[in-house]
mmJSON file of the N, C-alpha and C atoms, coordinates in Angstrom:
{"data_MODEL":{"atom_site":{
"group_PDB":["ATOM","ATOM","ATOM","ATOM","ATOM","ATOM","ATOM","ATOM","ATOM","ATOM","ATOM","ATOM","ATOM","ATOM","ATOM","ATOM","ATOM","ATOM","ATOM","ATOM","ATOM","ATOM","ATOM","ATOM","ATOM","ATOM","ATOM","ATOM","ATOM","ATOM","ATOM","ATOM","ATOM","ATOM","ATOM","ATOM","ATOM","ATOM","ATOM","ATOM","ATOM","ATOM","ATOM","ATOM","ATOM","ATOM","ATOM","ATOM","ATOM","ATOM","ATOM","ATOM","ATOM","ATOM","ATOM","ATOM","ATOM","ATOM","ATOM","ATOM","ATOM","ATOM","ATOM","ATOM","ATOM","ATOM","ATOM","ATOM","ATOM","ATOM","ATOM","ATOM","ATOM","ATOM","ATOM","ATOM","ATOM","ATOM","ATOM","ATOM","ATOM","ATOM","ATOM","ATOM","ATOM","ATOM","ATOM","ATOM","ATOM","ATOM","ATOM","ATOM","ATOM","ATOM","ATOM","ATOM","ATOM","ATOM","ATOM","ATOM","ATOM","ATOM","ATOM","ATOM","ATOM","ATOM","ATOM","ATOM","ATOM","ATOM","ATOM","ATOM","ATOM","ATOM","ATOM","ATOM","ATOM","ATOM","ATOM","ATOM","ATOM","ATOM","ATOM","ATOM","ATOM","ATOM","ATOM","ATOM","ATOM","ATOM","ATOM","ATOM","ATOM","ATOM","ATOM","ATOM","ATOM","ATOM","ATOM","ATOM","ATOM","ATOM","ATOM","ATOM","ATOM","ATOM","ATOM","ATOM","ATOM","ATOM","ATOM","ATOM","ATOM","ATOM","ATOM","ATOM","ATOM","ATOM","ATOM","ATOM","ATOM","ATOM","ATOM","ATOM","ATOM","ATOM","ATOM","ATOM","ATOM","ATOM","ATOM","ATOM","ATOM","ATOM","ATOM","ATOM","ATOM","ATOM","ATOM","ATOM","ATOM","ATOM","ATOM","ATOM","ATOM","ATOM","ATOM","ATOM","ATOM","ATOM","ATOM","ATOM","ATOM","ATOM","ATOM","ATOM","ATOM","ATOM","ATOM","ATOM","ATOM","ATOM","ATOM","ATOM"],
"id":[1,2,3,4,5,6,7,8,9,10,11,12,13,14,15,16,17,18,19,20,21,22,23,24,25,26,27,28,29,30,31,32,33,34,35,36,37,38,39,40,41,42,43,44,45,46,47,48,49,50,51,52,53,54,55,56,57,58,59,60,61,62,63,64,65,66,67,68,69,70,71,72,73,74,75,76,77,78,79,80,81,82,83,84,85,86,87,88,89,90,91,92,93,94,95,96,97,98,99,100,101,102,103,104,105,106,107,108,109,110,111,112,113,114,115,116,117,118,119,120,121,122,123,124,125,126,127,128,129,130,131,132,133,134,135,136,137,138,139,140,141,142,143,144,145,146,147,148,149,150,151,152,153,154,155,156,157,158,159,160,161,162,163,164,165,166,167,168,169,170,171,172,173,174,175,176,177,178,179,180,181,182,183,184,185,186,187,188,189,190,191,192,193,194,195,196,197,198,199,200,201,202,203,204],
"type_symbol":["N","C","C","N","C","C","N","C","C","N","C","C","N","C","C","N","C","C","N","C","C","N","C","C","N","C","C","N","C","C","N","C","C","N","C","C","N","C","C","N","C","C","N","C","C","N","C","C","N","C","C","N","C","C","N","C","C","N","C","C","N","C","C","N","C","C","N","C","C","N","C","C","N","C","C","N","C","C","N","C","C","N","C","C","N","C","C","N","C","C","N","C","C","N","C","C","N","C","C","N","C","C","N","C","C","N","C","C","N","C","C","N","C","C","N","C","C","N","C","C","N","C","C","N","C","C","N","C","C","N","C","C","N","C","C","N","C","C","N","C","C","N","C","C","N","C","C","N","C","C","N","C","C","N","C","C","N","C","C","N","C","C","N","C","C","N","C","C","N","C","C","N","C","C","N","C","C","N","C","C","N","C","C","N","C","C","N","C","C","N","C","C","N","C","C","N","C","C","N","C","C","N","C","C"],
"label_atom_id":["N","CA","C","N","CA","C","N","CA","C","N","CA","C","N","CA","C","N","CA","C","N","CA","C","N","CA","C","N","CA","C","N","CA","C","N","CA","C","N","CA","C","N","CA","C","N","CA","C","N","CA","C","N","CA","C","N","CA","C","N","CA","C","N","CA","C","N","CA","C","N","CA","C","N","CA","C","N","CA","C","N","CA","C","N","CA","C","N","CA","C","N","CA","C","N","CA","C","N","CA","C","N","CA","C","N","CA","C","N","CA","C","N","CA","C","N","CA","C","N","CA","C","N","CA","C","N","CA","C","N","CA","C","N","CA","C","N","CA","C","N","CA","C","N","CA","C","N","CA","C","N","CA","C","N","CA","C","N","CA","C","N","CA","C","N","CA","C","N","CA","C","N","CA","C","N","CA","C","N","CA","C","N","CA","C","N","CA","C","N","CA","C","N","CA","C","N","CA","C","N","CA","C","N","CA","C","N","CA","C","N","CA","C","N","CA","C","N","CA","C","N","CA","C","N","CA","C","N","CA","C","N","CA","C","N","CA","C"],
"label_alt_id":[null,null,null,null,null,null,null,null,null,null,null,null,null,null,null,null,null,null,null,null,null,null,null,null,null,null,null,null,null,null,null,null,null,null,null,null,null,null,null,null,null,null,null,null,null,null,null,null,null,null,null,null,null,null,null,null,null,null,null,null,null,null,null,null,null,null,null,null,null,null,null,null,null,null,null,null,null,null,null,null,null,null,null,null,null,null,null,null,null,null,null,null,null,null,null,null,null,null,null,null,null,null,null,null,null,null,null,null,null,null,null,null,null,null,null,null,null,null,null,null,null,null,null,null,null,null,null,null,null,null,null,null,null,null,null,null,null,null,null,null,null,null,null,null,null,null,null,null,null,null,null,null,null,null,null,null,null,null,null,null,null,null,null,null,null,null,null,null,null,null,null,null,null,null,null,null,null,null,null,null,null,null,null,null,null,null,null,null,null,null,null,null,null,null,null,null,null,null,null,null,null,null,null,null],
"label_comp_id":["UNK","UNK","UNK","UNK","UNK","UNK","UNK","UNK","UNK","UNK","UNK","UNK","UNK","UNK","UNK","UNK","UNK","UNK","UNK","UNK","UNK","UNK","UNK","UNK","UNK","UNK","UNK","UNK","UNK","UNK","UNK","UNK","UNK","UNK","UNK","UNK","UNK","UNK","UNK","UNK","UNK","UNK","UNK","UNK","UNK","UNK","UNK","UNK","UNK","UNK","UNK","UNK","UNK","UNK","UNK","UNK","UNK","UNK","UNK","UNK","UNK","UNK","UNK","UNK","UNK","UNK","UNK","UNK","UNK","UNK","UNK","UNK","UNK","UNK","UNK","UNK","UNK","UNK","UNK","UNK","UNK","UNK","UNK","UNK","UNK","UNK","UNK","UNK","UNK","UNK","UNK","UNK","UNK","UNK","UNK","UNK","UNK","UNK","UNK","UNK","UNK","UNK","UNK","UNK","UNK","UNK","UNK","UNK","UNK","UNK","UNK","UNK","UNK","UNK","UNK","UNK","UNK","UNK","UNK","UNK","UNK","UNK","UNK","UNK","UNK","UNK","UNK","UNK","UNK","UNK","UNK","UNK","UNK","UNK","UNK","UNK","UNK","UNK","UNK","UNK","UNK","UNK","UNK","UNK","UNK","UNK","UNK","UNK","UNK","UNK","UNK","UNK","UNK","UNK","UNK","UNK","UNK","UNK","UNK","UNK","UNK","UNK","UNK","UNK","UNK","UNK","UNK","UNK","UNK","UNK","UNK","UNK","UNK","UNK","UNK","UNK","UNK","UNK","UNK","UNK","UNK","UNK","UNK","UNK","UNK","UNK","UNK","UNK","UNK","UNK","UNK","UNK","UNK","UNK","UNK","UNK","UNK","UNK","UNK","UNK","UNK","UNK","UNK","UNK"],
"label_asym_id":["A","A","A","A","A","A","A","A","A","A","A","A","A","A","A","A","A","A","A","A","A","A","A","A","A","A","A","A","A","A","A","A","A","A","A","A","A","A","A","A","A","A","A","A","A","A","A","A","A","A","A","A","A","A","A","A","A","A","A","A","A","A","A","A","A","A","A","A","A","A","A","A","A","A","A","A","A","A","A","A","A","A","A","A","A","A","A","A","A","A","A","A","A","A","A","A","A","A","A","A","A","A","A","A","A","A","A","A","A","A","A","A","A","A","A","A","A","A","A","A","A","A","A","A","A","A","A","A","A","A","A","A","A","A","A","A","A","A","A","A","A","A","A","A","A","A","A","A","A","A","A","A","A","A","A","A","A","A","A","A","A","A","A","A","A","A","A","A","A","A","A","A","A","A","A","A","A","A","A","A","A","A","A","A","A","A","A","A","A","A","A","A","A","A","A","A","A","A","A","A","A","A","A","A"],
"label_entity_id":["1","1","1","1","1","1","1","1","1","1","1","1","1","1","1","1","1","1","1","1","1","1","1","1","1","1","1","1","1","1","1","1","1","1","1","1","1","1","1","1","1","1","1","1","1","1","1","1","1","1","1","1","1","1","1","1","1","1","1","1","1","1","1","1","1","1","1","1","1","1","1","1","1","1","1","1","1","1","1","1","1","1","1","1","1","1","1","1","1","1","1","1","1","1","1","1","1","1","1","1","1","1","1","1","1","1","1","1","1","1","1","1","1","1","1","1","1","1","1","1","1","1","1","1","1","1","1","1","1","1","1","1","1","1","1","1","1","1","1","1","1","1","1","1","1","1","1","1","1","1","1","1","1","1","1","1","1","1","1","1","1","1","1","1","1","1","1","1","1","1","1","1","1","1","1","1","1","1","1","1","1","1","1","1","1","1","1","1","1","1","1","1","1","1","1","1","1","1","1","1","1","1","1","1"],
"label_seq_id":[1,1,1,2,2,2,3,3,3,4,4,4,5,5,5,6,6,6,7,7,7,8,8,8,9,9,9,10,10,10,11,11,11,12,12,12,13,13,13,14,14,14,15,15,15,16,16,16,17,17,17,18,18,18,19,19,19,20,20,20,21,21,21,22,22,22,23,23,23,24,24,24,25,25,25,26,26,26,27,27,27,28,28,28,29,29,29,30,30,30,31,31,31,32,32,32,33,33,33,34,34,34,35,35,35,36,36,36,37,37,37,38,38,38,39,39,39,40,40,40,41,41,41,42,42,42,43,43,43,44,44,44,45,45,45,46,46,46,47,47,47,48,48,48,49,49,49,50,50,50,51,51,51,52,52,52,53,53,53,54,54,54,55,55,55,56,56,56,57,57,57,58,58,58,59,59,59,60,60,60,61,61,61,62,62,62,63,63,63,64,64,64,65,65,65,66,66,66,67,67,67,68,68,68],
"pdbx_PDB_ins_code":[null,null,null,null,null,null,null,null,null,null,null,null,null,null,null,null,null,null,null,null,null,null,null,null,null,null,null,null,null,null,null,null,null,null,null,null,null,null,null,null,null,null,null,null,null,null,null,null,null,null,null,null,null,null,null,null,null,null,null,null,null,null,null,null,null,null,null,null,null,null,null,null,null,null,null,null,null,null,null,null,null,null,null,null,null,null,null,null,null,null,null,null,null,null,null,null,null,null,null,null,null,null,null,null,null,null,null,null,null,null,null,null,null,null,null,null,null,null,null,null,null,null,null,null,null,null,null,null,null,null,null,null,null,null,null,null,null,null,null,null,null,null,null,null,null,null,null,null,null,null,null,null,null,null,null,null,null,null,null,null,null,null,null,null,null,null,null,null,null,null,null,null,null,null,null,null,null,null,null,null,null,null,null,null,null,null,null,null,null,null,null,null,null,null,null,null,null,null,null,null,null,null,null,null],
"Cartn_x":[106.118,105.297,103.929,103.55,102.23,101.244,100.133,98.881,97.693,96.4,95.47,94.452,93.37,92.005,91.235,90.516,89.962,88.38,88.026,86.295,85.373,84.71,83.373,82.739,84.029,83.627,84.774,85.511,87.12,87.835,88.346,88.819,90.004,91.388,92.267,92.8,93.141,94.075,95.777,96.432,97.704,98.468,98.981,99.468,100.487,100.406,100.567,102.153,102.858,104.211,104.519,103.854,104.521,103.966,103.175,102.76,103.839,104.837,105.165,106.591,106.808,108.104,108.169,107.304,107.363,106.545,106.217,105.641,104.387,103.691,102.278,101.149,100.561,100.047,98.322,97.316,95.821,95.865,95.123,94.776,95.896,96.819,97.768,97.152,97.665,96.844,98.058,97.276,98.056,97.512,98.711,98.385,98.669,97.275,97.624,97.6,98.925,99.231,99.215,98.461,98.56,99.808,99.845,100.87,100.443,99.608,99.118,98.29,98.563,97.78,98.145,99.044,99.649,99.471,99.311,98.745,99.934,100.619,101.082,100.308,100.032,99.909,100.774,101.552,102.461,101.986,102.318,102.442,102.651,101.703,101.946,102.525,103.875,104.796,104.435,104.35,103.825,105.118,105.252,106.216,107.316,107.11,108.118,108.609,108.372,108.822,110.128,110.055,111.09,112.34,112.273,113.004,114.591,115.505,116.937,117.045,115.914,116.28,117.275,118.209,118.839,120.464,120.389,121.638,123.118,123.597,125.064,125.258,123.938,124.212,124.645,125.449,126.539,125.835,125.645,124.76,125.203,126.542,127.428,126.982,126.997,126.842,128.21,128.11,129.059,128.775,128.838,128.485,129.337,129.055,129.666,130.442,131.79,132.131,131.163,130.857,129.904,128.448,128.255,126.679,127.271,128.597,128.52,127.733],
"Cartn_y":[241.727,240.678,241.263,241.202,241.524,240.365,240.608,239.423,240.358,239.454,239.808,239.381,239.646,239.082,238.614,237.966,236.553,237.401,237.861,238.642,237.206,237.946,237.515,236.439,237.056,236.867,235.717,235.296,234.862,235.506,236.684,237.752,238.094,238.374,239.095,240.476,241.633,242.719,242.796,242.098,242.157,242.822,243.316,244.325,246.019,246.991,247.841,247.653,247.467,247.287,246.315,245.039,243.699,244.118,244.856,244.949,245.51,246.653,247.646,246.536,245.772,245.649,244.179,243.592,242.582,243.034,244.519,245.42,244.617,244.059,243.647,244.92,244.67,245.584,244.673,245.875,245.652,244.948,243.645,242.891,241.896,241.366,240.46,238.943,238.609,236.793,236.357,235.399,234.712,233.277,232.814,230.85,230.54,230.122,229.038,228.236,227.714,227.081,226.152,225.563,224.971,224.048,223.955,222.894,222.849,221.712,221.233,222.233,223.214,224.714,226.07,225.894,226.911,227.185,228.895,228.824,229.855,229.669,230.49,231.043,232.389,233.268,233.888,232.836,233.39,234.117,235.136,235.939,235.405,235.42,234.483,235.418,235.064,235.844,235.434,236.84,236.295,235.88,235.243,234.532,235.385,236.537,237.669,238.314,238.323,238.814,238.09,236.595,236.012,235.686,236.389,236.238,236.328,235.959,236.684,236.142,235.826,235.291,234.769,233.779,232.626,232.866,234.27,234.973,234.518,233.758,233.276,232.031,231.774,229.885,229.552,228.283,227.417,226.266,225.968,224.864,223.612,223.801,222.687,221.693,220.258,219.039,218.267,217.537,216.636,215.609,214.305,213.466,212.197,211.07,209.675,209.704,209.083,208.832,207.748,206.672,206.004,206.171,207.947,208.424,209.497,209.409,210.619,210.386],
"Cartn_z":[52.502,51.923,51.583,50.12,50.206,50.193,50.401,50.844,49.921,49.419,48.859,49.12,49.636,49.318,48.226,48.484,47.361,47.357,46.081,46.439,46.026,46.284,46.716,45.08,44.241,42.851,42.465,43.313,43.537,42.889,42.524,41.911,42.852,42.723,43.294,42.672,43.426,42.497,42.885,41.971,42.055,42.492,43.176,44.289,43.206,43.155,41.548,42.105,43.14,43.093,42.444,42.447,41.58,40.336,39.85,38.452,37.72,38.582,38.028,37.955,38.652,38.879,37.478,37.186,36.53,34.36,34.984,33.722,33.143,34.08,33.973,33.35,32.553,31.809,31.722,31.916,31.56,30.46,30.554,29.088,28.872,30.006,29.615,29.743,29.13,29.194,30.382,31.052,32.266,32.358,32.317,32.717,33.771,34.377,35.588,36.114,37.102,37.504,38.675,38.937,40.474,40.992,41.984,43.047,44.205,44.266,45.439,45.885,47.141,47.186,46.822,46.12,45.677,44.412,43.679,42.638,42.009,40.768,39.986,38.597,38.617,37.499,36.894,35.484,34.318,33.372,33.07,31.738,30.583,29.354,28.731,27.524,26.657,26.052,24.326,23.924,22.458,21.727,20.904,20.102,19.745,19.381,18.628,20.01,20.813,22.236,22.549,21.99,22.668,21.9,21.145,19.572,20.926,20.27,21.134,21.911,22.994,24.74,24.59,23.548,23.904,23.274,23.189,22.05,22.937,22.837,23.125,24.016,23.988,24.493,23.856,24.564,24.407,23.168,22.231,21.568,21.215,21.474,21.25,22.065,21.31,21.265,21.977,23.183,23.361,23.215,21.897,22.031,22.002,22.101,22.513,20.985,20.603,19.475,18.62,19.366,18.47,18.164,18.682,18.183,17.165,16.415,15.292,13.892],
"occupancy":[1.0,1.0,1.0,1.0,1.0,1.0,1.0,1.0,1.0,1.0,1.0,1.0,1.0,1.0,1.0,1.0,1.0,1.0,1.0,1.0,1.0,1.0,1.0,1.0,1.0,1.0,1.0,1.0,1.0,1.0,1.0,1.0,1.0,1.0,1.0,1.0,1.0,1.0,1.0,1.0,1.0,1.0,1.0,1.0,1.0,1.0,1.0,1.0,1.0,1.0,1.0,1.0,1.0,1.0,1.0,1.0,1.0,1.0,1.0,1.0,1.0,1.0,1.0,1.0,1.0,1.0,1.0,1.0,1.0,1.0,1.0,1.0,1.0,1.0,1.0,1.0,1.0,1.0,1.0,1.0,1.0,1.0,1.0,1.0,1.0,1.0,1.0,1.0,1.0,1.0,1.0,1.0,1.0,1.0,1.0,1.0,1.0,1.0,1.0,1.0,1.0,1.0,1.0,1.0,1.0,1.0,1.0,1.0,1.0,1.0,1.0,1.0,1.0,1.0,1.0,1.0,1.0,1.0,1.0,1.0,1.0,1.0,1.0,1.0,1.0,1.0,1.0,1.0,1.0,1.0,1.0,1.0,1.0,1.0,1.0,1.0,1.0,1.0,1.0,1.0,1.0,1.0,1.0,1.0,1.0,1.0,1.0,1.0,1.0,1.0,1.0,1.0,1.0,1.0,1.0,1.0,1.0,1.0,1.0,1.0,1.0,1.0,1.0,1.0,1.0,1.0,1.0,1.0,1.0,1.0,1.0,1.0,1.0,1.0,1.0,1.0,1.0,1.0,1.0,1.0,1.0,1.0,1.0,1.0,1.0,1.0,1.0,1.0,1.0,1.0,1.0,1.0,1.0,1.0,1.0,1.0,1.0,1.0,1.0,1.0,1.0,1.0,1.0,1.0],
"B_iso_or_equiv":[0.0,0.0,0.0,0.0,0.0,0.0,0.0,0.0,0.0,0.0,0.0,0.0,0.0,0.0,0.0,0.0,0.0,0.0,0.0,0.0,0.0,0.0,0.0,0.0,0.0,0.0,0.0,0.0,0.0,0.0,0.0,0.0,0.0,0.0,0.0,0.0,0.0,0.0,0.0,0.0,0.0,0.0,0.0,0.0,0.0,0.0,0.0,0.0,0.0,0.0,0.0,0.0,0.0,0.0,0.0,0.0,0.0,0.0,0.0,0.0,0.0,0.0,0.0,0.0,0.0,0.0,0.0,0.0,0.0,0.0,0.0,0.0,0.0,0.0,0.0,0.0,0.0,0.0,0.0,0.0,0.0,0.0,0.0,0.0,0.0,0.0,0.0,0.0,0.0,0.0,0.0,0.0,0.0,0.0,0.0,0.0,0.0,0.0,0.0,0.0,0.0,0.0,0.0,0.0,0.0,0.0,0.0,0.0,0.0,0.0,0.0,0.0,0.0,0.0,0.0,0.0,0.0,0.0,0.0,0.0,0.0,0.0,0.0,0.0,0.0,0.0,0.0,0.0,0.0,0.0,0.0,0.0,0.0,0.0,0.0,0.0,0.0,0.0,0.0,0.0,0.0,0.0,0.0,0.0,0.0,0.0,0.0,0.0,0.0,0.0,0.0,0.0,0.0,0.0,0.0,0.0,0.0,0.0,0.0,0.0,0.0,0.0,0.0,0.0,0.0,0.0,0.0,0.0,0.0,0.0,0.0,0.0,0.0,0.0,0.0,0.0,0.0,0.0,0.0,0.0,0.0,0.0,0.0,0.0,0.0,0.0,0.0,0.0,0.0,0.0,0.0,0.0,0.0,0.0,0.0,0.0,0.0,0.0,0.0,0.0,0.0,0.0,0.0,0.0],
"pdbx_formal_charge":[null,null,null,null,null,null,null,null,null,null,null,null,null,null,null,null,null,null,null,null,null,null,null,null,null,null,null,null,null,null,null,null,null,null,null,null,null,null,null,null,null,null,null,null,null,null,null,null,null,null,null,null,null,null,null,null,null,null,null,null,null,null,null,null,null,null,null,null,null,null,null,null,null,null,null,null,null,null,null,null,null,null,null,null,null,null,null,null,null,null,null,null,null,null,null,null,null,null,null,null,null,null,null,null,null,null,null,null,null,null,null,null,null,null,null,null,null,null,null,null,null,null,null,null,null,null,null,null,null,null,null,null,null,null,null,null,null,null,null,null,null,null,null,null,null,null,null,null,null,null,null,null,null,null,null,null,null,null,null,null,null,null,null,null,null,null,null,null,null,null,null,null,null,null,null,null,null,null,null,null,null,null,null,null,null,null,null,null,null,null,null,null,null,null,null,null,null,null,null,null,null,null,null,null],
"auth_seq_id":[1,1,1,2,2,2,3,3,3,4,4,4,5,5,5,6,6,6,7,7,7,8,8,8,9,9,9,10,10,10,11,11,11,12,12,12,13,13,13,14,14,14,15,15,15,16,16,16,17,17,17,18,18,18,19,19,19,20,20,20,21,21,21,22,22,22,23,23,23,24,24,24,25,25,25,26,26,26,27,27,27,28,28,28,29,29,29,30,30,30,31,31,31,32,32,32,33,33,33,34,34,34,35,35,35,36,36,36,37,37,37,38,38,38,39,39,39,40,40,40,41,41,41,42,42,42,43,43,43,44,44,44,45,45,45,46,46,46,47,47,47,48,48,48,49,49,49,50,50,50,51,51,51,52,52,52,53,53,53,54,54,54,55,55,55,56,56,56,57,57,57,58,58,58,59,59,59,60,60,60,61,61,61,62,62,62,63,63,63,64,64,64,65,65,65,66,66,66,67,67,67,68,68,68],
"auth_comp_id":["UNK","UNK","UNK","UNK","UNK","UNK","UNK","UNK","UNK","UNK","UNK","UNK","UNK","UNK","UNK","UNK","UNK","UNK","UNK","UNK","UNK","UNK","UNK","UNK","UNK","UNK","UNK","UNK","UNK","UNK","UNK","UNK","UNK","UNK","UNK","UNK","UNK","UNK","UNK","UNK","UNK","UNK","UNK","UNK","UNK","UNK","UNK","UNK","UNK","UNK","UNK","UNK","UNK","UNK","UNK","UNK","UNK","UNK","UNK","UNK","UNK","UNK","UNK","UNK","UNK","UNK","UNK","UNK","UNK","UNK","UNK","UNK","UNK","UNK","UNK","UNK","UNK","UNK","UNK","UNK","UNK","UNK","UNK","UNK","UNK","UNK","UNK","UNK","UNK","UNK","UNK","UNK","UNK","UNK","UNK","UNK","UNK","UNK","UNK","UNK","UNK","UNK","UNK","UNK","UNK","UNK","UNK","UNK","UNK","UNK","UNK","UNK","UNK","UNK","UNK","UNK","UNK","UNK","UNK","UNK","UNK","UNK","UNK","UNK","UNK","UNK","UNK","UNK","UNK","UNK","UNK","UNK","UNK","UNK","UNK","UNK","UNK","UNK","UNK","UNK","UNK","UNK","UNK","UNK","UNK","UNK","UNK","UNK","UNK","UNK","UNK","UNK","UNK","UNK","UNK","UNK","UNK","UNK","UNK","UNK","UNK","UNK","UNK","UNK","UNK","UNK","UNK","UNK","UNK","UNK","UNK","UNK","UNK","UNK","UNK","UNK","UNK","UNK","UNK","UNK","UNK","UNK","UNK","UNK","UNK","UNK","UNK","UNK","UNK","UNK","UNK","UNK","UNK","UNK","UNK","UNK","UNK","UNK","UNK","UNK","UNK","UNK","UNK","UNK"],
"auth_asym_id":["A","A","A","A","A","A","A","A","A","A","A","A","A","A","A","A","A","A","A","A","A","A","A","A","A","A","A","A","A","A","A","A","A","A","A","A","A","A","A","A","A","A","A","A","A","A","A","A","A","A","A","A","A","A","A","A","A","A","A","A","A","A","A","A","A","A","A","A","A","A","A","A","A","A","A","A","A","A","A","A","A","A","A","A","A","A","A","A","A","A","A","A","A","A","A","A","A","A","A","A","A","A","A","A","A","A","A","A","A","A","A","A","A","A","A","A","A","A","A","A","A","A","A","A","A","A","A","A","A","A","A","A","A","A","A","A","A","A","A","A","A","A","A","A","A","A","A","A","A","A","A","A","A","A","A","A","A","A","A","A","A","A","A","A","A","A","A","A","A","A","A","A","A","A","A","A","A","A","A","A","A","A","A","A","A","A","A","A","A","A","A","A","A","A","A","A","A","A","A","A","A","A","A","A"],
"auth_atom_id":["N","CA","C","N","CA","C","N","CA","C","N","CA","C","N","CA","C","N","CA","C","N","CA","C","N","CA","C","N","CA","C","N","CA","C","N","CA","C","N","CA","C","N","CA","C","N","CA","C","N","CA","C","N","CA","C","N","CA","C","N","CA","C","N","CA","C","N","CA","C","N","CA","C","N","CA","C","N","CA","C","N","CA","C","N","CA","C","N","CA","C","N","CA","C","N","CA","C","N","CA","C","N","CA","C","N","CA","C","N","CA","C","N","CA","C","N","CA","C","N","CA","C","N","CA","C","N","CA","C","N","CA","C","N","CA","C","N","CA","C","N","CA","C","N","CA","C","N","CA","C","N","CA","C","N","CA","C","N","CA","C","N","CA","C","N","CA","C","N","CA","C","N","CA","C","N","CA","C","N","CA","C","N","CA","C","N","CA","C","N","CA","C","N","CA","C","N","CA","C","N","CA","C","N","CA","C","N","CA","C","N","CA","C","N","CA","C","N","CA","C","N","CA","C","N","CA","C","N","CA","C","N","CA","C","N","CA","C"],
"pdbx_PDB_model_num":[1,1,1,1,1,1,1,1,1,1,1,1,1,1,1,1,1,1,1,1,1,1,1,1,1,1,1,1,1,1,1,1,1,1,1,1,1,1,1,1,1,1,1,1,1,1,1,1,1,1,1,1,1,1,1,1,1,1,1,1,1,1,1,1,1,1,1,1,1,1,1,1,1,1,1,1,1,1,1,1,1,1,1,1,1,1,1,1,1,1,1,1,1,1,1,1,1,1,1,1,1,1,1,1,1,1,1,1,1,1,1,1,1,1,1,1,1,1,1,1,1,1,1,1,1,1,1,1,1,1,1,1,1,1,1,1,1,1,1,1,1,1,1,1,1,1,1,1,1,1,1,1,1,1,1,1,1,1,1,1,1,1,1,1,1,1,1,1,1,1,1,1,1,1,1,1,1,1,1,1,1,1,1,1,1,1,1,1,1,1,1,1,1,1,1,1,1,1,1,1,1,1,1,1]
}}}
């Protein structure tokens, strides 16, 4: 488990194992998130990055006969 300190500036440094493992790179934009006390920092993905993600979902429609 890693743990971080909060500076003086409220500043944290992300631990370089989770950087490396999630390919966090200097200069990434991050959104965050709260829940209750808990805080998530997402990576925010530029548009052309995500081109593909969704290559062989199912898209098919099951719908009611009287919504055709």
């Amino acid at each position: 488990m890693n743990t971080v300190t909060v500076s003086g500036k409220f500043q944290v440094v992300i631990p370089k194992e989770i950087r490396e493992e999630i390919g966090l790179k200097a200069g990434t934009i991050m959104e965050v998130i709260t829940y209750g006390s808990r805080i998530e920092l997402i990576p925010v993905q530029p548009m052309k990055n995500l081109k593909g993600i969704f290559k062989g979902i199912d898209t098919e429609i099951n719908r009611d006969e009287d919504r055709i």
